[in-house]
C-alpha positions as CSV (number, residue, x, y, z in Angstrom):
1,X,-31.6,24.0,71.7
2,X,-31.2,26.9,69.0
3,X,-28.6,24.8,67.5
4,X,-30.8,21.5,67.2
5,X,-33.5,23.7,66.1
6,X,-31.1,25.2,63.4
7,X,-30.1,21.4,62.8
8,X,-33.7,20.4,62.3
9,X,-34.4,23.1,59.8
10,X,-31.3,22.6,58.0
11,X,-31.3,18.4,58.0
12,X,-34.0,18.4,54.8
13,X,-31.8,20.8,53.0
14,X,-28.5,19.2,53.5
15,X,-30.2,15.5,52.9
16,X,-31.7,16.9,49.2
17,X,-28.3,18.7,48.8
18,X,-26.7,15.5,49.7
19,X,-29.4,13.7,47.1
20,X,-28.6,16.3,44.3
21,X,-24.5,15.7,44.7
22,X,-25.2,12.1,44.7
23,X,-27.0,12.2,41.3
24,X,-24.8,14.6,39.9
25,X,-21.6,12.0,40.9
26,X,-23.8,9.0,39.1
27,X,-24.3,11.4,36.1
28,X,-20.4,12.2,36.2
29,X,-19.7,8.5,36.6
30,X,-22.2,7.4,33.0
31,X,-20.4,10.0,31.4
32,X,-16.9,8.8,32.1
33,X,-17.7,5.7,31.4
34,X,-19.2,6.9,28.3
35,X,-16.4,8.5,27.4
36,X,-13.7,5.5,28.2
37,X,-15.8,3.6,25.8
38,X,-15.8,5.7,22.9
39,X,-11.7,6.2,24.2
40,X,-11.4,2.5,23.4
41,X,-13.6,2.1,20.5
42,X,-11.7,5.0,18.8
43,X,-8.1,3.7,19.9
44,X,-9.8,0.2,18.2
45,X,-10.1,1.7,14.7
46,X,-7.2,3.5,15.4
47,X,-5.3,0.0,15.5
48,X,-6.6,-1.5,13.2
49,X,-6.1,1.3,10.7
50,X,-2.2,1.3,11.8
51,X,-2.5,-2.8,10.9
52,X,-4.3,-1.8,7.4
53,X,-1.8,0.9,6.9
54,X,0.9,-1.7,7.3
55,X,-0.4,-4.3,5.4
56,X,-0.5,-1.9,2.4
57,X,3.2,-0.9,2.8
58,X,3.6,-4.6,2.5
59,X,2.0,-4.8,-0.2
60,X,2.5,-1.7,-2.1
61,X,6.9,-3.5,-1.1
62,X,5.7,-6.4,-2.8
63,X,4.2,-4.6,-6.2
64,X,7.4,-2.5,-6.2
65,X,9.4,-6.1,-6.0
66,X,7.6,-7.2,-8.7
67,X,7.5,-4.7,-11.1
68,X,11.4,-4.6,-10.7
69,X,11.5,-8.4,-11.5
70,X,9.2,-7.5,-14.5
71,X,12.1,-4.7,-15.4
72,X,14.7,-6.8,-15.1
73,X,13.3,-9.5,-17.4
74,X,12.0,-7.6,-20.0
75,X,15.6,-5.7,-19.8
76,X,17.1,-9.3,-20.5
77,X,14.4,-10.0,-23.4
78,X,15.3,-6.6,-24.8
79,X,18.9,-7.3,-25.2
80,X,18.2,-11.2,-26.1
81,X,16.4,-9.7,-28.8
82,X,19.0,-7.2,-29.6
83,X,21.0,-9.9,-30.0
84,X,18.8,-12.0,-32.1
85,X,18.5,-8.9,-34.3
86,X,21.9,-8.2,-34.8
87,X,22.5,-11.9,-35.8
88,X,19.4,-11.5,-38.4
89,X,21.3,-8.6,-39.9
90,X,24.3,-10.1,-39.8
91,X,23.0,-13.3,-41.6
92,X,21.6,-11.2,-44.2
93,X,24.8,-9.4,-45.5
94,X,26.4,-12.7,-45.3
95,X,23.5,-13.6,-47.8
96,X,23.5,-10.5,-50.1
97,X,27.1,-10.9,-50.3
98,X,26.9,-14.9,-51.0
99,X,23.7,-13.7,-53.7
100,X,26.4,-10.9,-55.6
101,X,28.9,-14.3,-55.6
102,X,26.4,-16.3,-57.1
103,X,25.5,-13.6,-59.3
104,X,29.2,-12.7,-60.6
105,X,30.3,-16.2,-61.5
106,X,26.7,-16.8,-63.0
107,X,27.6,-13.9,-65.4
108,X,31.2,-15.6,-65.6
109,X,30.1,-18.7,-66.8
110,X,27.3,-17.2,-69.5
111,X,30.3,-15.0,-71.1
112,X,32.7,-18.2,-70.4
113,X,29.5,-20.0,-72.7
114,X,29.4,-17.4,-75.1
């Protein structure tokens, strides 16, 4: 009897105990759950900045192609131009010298008039 008396005076307290541990689980639960989401959200943005990141290497690969293929050519026009040059000078001694020809048998022919 003392014990079912102790039993009756301690059933409210256990069932509110029980009640309070049983909110405090569901308040544990929401804030897992909470926290998996902002888990997945972040691990989201997370991926896709790993797919932005990568798609910049690409592209920064693809800029450092293509200024290379810009070095090359303008190498090539470089020595084109050299080249171009070089024949331009060339061409032009070949003149002077053809001019101080011209020039000699011009005089050679006015004393030869004379």
């Amino acid at each position: 009897r003392e014990l079912e008396a102790m039993s009756q005076r301690e059933l409210p307290e256990l069932r509110r105990r029980v009640a309070e541990l049983e909110v405090s689980r569901d308040e544990l639960t929401d804030q897992r759950d909470d926290a998996t989401k902002k888990l997945m959200k972040a691990l989201e943005r997370t991926e896709f900045i790993k797919e932005d990141m990568e798609e910049m290497r690409q592209k920064k690969e693809s800029l450092k192609d293509v200024v290379q293929r810009y070095r090359d050519e303008s190498e090539l026009y470089e020595g084109k131009l050299q080249a171009k040059q070089d024949e331009i000078e060339e061409l032009a001694a070949e003149r002077k010298l053809s001019d101080a020809r011209w020039q000699q048998e011009l005089v050679k022919r006015e004393k030869q008039a004379e």
